[in-house]
SEKOL-977457 format. One record per residue (C-alpha): x, y, z; residue number from 1; residue in one letter. Coordinates in nm, 4 decimals. Layout:
# residues N
<timar X="X" Y="Y" Z="Z" k="NUM" r="A"/>
...
This chain:
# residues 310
<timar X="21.2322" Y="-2.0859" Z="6.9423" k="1" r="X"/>
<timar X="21.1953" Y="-2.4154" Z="7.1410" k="2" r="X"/>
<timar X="21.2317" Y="-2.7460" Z="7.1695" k="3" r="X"/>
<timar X="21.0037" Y="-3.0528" Z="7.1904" k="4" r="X"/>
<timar X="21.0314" Y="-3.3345" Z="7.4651" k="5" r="X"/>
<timar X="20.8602" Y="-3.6713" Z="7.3386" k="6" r="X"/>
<timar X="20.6308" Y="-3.7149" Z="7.6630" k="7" r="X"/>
<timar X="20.3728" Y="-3.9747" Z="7.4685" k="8" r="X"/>
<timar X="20.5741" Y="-4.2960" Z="7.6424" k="9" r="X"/>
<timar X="20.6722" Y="-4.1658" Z="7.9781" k="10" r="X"/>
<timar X="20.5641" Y="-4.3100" Z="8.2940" k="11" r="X"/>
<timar X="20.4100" Y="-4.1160" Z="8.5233" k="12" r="X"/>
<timar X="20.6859" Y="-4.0844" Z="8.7378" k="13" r="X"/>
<timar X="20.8970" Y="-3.9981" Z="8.4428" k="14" r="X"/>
<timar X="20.6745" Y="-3.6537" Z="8.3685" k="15" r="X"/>
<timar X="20.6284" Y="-3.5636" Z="8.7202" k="16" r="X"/>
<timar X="21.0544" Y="-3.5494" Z="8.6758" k="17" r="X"/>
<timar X="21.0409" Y="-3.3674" Z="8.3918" k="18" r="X"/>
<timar X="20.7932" Y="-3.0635" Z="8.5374" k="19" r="X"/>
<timar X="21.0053" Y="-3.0118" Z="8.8109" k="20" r="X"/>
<timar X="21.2736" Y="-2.9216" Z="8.5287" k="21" r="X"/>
<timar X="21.1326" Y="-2.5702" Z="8.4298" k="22" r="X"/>
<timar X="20.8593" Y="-2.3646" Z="8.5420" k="23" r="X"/>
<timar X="20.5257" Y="-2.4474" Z="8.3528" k="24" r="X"/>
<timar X="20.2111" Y="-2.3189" Z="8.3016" k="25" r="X"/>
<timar X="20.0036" Y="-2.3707" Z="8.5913" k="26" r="X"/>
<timar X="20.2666" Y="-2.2901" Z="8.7803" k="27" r="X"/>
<timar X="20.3161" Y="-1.8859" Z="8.6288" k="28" r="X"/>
<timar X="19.9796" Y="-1.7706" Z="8.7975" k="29" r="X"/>
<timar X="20.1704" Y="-1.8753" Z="9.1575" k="30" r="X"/>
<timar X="20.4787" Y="-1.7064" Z="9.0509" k="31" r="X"/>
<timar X="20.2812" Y="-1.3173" Z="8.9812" k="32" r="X"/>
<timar X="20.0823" Y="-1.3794" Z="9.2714" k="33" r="X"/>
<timar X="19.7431" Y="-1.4307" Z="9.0649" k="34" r="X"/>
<timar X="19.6606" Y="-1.8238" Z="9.1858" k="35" r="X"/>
<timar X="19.4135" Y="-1.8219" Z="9.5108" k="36" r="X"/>
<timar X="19.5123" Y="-2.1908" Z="9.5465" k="37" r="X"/>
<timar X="19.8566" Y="-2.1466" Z="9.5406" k="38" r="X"/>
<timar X="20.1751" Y="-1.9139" Z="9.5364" k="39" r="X"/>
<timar X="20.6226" Y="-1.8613" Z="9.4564" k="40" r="X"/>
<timar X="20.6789" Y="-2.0413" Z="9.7813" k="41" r="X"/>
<timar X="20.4809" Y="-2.3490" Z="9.7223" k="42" r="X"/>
<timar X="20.6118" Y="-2.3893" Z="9.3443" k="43" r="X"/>
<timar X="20.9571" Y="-2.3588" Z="9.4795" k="44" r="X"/>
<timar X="20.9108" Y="-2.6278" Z="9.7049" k="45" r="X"/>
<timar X="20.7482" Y="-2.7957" Z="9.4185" k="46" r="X"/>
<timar X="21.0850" Y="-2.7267" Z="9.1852" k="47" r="X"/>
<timar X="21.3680" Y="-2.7591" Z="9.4441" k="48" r="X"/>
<timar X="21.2528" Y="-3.0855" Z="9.6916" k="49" r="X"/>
<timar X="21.3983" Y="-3.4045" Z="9.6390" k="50" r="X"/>
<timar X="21.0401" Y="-3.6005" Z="9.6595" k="51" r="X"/>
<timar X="20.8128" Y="-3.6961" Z="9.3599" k="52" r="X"/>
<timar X="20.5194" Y="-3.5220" Z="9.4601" k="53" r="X"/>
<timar X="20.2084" Y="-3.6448" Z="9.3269" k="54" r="X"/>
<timar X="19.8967" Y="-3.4479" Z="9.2275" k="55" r="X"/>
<timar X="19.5922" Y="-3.4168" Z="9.4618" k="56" r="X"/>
<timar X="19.3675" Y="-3.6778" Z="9.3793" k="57" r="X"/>
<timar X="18.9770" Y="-3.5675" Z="9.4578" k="58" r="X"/>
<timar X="18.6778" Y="-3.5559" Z="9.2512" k="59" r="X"/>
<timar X="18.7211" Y="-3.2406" Z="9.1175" k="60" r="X"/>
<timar X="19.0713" Y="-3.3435" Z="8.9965" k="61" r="X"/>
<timar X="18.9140" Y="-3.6647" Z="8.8279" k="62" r="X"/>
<timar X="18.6118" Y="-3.5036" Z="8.6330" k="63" r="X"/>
<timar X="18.8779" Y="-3.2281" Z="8.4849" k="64" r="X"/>
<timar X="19.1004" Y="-3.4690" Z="8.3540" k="65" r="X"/>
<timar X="18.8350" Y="-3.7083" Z="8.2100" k="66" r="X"/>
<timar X="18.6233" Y="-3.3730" Z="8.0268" k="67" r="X"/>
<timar X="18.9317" Y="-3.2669" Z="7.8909" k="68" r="X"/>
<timar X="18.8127" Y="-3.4428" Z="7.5805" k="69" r="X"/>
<timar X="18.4432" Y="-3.3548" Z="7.5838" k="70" r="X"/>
<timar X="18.5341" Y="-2.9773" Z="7.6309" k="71" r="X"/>
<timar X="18.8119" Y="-3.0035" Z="7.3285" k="72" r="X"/>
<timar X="18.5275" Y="-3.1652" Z="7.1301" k="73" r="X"/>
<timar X="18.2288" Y="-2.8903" Z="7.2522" k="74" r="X"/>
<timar X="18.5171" Y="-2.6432" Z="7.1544" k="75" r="X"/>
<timar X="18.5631" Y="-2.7648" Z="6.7966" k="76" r="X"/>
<timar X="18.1913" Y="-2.7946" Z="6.7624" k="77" r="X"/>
<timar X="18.1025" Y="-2.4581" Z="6.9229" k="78" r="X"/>
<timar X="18.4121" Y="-2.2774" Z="6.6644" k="79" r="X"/>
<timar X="18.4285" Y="-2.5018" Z="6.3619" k="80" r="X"/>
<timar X="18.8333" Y="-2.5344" Z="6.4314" k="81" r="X"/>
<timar X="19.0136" Y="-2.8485" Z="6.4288" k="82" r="X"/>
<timar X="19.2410" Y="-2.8866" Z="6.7199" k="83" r="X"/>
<timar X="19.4799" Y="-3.2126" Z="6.7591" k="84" r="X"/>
<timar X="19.6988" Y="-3.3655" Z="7.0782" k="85" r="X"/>
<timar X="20.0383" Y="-3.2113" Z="7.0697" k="86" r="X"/>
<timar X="20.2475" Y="-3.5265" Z="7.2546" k="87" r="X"/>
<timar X="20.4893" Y="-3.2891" Z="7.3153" k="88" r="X"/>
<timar X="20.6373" Y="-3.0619" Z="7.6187" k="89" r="X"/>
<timar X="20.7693" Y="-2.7932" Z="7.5006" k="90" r="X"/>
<timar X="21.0732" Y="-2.5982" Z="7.6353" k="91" r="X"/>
<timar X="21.2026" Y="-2.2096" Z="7.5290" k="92" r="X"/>
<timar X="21.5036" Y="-2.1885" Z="7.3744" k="93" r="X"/>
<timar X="21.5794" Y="-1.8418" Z="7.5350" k="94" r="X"/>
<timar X="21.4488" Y="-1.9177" Z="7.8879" k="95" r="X"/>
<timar X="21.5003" Y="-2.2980" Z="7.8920" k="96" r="X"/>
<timar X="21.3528" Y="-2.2726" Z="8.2564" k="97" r="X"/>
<timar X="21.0155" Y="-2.1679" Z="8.0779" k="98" r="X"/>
<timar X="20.8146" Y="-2.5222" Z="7.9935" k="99" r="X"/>
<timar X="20.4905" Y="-2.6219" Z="7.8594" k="100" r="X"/>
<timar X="20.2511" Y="-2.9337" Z="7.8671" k="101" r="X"/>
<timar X="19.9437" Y="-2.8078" Z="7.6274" k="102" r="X"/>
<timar X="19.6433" Y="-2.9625" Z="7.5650" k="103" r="X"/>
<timar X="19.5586" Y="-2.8968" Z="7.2590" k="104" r="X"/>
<timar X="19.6765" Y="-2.7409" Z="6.9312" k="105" r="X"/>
<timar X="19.4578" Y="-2.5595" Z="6.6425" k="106" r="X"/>
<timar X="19.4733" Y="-2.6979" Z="6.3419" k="107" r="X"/>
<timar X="19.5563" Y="-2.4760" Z="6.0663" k="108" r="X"/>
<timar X="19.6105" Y="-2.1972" Z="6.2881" k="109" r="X"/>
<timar X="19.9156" Y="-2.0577" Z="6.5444" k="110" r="X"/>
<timar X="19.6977" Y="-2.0964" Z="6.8341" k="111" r="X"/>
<timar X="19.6701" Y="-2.3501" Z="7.0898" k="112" r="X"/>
<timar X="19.3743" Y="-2.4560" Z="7.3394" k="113" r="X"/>
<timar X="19.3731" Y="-2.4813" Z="7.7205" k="114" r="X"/>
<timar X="19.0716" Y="-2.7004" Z="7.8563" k="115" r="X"/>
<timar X="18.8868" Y="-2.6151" Z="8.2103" k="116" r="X"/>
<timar X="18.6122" Y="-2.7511" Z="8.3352" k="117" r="X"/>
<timar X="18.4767" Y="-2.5146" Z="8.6182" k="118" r="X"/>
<timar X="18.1563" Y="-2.6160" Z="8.9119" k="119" r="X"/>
<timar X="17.8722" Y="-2.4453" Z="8.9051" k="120" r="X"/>
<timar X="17.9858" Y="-2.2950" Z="9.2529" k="121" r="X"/>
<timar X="18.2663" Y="-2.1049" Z="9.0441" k="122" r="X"/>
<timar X="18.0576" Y="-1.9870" Z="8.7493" k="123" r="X"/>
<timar X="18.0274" Y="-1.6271" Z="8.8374" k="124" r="X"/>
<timar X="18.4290" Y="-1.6200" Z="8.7909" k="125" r="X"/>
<timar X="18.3077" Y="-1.7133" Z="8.4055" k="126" r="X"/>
<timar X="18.0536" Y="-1.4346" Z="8.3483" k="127" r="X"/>
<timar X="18.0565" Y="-1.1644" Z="8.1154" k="128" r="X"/>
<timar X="18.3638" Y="-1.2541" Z="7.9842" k="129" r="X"/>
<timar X="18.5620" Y="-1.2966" Z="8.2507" k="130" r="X"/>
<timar X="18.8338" Y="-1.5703" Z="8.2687" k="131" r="X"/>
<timar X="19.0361" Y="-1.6346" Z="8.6420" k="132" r="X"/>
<timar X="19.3427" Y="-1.4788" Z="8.6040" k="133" r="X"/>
<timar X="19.5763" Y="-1.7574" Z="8.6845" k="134" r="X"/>
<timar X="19.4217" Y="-1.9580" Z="8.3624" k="135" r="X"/>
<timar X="19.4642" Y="-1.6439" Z="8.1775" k="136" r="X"/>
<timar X="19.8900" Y="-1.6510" Z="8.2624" k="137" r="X"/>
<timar X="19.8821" Y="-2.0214" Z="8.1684" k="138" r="X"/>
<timar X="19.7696" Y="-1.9308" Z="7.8577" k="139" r="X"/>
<timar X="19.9966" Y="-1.6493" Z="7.8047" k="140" r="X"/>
<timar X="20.2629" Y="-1.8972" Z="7.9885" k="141" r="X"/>
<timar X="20.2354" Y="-2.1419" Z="7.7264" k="142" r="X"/>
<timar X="20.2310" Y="-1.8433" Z="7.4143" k="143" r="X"/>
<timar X="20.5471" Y="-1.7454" Z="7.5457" k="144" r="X"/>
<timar X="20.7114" Y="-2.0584" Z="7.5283" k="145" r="X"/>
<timar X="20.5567" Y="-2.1793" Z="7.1950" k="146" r="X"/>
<timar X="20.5390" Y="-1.8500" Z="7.0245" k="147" r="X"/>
<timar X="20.2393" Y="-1.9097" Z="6.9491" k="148" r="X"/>
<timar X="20.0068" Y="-1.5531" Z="6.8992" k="149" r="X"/>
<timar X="19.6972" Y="-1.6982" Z="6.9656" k="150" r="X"/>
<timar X="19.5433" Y="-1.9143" Z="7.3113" k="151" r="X"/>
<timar X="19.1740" Y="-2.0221" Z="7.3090" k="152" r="X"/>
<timar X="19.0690" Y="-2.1146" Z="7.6720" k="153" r="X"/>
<timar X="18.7345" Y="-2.3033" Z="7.6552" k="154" r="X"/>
<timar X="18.5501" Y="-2.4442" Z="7.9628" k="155" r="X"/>
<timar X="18.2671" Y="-2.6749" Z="8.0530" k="156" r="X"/>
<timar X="18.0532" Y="-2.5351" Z="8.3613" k="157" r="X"/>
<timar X="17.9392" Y="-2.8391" Z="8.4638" k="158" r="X"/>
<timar X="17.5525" Y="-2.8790" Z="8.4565" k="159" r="X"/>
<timar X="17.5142" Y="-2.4976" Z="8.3027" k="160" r="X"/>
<timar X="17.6876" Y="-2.4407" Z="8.0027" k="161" r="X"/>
<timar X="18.0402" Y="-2.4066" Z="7.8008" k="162" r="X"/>
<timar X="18.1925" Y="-2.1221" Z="7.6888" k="163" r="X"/>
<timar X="18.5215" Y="-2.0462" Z="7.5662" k="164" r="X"/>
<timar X="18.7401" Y="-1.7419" Z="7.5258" k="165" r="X"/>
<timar X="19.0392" Y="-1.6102" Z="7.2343" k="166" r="X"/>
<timar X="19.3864" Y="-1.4607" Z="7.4174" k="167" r="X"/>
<timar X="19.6087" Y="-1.2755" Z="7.2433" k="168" r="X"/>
<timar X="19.9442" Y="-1.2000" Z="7.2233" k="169" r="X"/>
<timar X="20.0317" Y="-0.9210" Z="7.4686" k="170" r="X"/>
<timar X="20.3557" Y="-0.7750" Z="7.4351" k="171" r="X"/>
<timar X="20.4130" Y="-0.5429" Z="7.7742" k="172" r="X"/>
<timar X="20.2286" Y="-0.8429" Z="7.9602" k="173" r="X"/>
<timar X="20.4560" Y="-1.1703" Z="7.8076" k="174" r="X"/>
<timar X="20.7202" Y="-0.9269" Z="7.8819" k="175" r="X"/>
<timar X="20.6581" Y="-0.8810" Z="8.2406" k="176" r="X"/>
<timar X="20.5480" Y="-1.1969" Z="8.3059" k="177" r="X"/>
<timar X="20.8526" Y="-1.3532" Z="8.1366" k="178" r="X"/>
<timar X="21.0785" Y="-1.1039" Z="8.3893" k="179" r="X"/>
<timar X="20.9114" Y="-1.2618" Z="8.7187" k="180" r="X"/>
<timar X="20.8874" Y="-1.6522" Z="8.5824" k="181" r="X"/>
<timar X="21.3135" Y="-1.5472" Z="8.5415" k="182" r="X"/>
<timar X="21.3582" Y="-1.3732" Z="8.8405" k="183" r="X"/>
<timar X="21.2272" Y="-1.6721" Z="9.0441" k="184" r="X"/>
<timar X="21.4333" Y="-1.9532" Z="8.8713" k="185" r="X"/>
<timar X="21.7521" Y="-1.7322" Z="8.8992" k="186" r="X"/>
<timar X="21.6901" Y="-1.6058" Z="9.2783" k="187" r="X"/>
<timar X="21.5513" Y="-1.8355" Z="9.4347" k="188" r="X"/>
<timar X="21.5344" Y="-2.2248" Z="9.2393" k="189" r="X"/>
<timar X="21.8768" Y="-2.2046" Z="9.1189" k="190" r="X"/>
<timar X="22.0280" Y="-2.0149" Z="9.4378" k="191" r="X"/>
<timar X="21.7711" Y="-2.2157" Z="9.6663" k="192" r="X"/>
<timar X="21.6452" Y="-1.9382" Z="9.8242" k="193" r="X"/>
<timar X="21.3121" Y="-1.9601" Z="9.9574" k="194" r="X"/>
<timar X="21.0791" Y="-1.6803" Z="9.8263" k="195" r="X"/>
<timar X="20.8999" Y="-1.4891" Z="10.1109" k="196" r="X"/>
<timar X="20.6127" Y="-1.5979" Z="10.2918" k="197" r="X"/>
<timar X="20.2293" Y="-1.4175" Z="10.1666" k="198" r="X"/>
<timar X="20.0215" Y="-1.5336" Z="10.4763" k="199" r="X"/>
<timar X="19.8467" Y="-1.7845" Z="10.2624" k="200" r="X"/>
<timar X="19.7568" Y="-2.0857" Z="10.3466" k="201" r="X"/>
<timar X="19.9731" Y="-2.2678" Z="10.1189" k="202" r="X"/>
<timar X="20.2717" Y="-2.1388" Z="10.2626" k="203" r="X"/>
<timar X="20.1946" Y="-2.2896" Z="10.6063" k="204" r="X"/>
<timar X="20.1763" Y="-2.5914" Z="10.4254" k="205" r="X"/>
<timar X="20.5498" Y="-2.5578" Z="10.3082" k="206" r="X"/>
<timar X="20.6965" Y="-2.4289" Z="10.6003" k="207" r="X"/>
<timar X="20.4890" Y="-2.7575" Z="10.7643" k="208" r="X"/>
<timar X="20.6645" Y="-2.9512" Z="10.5415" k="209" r="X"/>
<timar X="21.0032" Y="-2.7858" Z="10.5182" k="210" r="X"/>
<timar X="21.0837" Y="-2.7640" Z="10.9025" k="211" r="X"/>
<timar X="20.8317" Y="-3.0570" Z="11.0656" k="212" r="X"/>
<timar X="21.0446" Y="-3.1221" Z="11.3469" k="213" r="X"/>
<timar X="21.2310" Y="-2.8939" Z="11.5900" k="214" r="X"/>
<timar X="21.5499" Y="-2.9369" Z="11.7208" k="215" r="X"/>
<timar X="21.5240" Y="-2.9800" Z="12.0793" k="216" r="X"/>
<timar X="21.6212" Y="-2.7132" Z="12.3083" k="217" r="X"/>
<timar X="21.7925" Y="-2.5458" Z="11.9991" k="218" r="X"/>
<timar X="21.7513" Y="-2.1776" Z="12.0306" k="219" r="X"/>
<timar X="21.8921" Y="-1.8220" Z="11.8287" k="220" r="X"/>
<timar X="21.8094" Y="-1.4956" Z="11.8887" k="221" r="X"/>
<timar X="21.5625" Y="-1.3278" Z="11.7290" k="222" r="X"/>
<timar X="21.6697" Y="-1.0197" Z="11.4914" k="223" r="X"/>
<timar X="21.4473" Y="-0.7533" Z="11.3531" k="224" r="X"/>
<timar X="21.1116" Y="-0.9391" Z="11.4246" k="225" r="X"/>
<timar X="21.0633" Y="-0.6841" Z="11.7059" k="226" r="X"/>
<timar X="20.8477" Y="-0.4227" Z="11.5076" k="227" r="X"/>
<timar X="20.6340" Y="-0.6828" Z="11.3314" k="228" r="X"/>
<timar X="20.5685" Y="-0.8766" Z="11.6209" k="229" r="X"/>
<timar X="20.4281" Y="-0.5552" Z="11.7865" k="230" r="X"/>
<timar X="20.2216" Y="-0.4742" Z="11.5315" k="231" r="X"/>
<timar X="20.1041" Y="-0.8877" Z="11.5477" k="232" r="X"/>
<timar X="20.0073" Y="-0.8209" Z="11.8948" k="233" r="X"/>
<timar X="19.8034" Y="-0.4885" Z="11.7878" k="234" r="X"/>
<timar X="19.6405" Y="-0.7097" Z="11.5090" k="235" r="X"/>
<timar X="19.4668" Y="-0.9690" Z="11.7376" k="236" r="X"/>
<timar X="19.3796" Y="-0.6330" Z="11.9820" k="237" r="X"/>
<timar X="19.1211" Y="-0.5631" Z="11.6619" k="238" r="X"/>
<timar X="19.0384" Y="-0.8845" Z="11.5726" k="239" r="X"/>
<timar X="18.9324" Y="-1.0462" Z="11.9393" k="240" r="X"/>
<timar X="18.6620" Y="-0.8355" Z="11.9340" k="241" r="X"/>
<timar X="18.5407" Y="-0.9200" Z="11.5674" k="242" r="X"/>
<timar X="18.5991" Y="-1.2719" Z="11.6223" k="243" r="X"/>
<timar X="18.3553" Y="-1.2483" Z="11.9198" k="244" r="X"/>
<timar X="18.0858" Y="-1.0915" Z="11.7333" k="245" r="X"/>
<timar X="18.1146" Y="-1.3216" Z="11.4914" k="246" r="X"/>
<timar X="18.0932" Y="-1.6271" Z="11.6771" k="247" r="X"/>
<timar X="17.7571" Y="-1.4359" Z="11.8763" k="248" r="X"/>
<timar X="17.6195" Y="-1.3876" Z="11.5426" k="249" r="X"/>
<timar X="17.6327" Y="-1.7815" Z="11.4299" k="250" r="X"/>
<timar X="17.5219" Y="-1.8638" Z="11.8212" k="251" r="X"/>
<timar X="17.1779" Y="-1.6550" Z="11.7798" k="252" r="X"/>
<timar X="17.1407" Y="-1.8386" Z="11.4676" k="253" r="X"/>
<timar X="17.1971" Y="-2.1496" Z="11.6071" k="254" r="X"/>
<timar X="16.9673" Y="-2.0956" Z="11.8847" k="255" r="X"/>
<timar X="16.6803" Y="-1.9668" Z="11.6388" k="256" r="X"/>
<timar X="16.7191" Y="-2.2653" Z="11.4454" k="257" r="X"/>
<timar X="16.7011" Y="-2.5233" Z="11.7283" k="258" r="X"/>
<timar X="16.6508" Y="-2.8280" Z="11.6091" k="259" r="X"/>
<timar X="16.6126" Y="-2.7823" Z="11.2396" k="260" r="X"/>
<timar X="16.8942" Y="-2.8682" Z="10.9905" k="261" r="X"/>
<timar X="16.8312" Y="-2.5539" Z="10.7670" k="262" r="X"/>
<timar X="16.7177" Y="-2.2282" Z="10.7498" k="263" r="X"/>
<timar X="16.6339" Y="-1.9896" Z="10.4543" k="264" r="X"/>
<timar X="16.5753" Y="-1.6353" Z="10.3287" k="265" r="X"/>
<timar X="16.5237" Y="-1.4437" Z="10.0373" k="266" r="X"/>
<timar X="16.9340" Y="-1.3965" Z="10.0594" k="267" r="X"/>
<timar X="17.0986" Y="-1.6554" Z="10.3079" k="268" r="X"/>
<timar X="17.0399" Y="-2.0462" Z="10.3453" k="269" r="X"/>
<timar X="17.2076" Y="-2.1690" Z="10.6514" k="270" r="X"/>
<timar X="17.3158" Y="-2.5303" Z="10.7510" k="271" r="X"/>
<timar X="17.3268" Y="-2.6807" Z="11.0251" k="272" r="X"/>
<timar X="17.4183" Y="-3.0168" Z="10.9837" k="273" r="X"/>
<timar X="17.4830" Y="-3.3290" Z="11.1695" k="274" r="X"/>
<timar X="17.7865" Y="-3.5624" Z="11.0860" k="275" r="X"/>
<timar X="17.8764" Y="-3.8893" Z="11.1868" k="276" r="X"/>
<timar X="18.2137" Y="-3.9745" Z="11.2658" k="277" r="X"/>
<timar X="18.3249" Y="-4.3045" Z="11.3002" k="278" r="X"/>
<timar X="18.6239" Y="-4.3414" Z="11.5638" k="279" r="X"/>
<timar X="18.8111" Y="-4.6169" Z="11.8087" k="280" r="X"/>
<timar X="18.8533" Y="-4.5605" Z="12.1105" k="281" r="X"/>
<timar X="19.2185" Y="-4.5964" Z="12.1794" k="282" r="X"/>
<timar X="19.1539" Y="-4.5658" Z="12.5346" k="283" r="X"/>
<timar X="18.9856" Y="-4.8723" Z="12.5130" k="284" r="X"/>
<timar X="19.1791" Y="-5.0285" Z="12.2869" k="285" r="X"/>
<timar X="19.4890" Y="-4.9831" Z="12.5058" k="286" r="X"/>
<timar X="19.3550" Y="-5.0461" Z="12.8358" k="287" r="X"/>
<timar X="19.1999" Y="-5.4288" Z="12.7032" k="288" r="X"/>
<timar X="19.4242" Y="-5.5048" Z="12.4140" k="289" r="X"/>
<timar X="19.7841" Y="-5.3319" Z="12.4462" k="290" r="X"/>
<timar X="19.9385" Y="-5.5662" Z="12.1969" k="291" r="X"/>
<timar X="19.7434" Y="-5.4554" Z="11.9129" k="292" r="X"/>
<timar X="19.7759" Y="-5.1022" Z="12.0176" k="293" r="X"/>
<timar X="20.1389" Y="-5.1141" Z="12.0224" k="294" r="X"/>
<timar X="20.1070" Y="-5.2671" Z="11.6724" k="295" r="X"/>
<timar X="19.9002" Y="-5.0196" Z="11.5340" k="296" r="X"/>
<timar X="19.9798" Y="-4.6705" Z="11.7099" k="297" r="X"/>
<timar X="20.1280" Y="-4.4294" Z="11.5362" k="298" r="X"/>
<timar X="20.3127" Y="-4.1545" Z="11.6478" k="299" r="X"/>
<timar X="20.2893" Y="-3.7998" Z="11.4267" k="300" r="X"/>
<timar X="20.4970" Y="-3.4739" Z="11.5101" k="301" r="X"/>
<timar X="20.3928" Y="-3.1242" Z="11.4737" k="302" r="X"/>
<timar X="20.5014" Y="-2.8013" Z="11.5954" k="303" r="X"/>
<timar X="20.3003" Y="-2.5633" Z="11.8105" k="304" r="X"/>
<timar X="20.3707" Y="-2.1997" Z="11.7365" k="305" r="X"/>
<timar X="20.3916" Y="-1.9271" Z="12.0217" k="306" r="X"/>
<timar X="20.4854" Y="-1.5656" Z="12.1269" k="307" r="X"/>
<timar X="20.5173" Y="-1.4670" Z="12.4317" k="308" r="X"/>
<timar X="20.6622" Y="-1.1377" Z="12.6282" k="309" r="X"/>
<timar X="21.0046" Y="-1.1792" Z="12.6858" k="310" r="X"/>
């Protein structure tokens, strides 16, 4: 049903290659449109670009990474189950564009374990049961490809508590999942055709990325945008007016507050915060030391976006 890619001895660069070979796990959730953080446009970019792109590296990123074996081990305490590294990425031998990197396997079971560690900012998305819904299509992602009828999710919220969940297979969902994941890789990775834009902010990033730089004084005429830029223009008509009363709303705060860098209630705390910023003055700099400046300055391109009445 698949087969196994040795991944124990790559190099980082070498795996970061190999993901951009198939559509994984974390990747599924952006495909159905279930990933807040993410979405088809950005994982085609991902897929089809000709750059290495690394993972963000923050905090967050860190601390998930190095829990991935403390929540494996509260997970094998918490269930009495034996899970193991796999050392493996897996690929589908029906839909060879369908990979998987797992973290774990069960021992002794056909079930395998995804690891999450969560902050305690994003613990109401763990309550009751609940599991975010693009970790639940990795899981059901990496069933797919594996075969495997059975994905435990566990997670560590940090400071609170860890829980863990059991997935499933789901025929009618695998199914339709399965359908999108191949309609993407057929469509649009293998005919390069970029998926539509959602309004997210993700896909500003790859359109930032995709077309940087115009060409100047380059110009086509625009075709059926004539409708939807209308309604555009009826759009900000509604929101001026909220966006006003909004900004009045954090101005009478501001002005009740004075002084004072926070406020409470039985419902709200508000902050209001001072931040130092630490800056040259390039002004300065250029006026008293040019040759330095012309060293050091940089020059960065971006593209303003505007609409006007024709």
């Amino acid at each position: 049903m698949y087969t196994k890619i040795p991944i124990k001895n790559l190099s980082r660069e070498e795996w970061l290659k190999l993901r951009k070979t198939g559509i994984g796990g974390s990747d599924a959730g952006s495909i159905c449109g279930m990933n807040p953080y993410s979405n088809a446009m950005k994982v085609f970019h991902d897929k089809t670009s000709d750059t290495i792109e690394e993972q963000q590296d923050n905090e967050a990123i860190r601390q998930g990474h190095d829990l991935e074996e403390y929540v494996a081990q509260r997970f094998m305490e918490e269930t009495g189950l034996k899970v193991r590294r796999s050392n493996f990425m897996y690929r589908n031998l029906e839909y060879p564009f369908m990979i998987a990197d797992v973290d774990r396997l069960v021992i002794g079971e056909d079930a395998g374990l995804e690891c999450k560690t969560a902050s305690a900012y994003n613990a109401d998305k763990w309550k009751d049961g609940e599991i975010p819904l693009h970790y639940i299509m990795q899981c059901y992602h990496y069933m797919a490809v594996t075969g495997k009828r059975v994905w435990y999710i566990a997670a560590v919220i940090l400071g609170r508590e860890f829980t863990y969940r059991r997935l499933e297979w789901d025929d009618a969902l695998i199914s339709q999942m399965t359908a999108a994941e191949q309609y993407f890789w057929k469509n649009h990775v293998e005919k390069g055709i970029m998926p539509d834009p959602d309004g997210s902010k993700a896909c500003d990033e790859v359109l930032r990325q995709y077309f940087h730089t115009a060409r100047k004084s380059a110009e086509i005429e625009l075709v059926g945008f004539d409708e939807k830029l209308d309604r555009r223009a009826a759009l900000l008509e509604q929101i001026a007016p909220l966006q006003q009363e909004l900004n009045q709303i954090e101005q009478e705060v501001k002005l009740y507050m004075q002084d004072n860098e926070t406020a409470s209630s039985s419902r709200f705390k508000v902050l209001w915060s001072s931040v130092e910023k630490t800056s040259l003055d390039t002004k300065r700099i250029k006026l008293e030391k040019p040759e330095i400046y012309q060293e050091y300055a940089k020059v960065s391109v971006s593209r303003r976006f505007q609409i006007k009445s024709a």
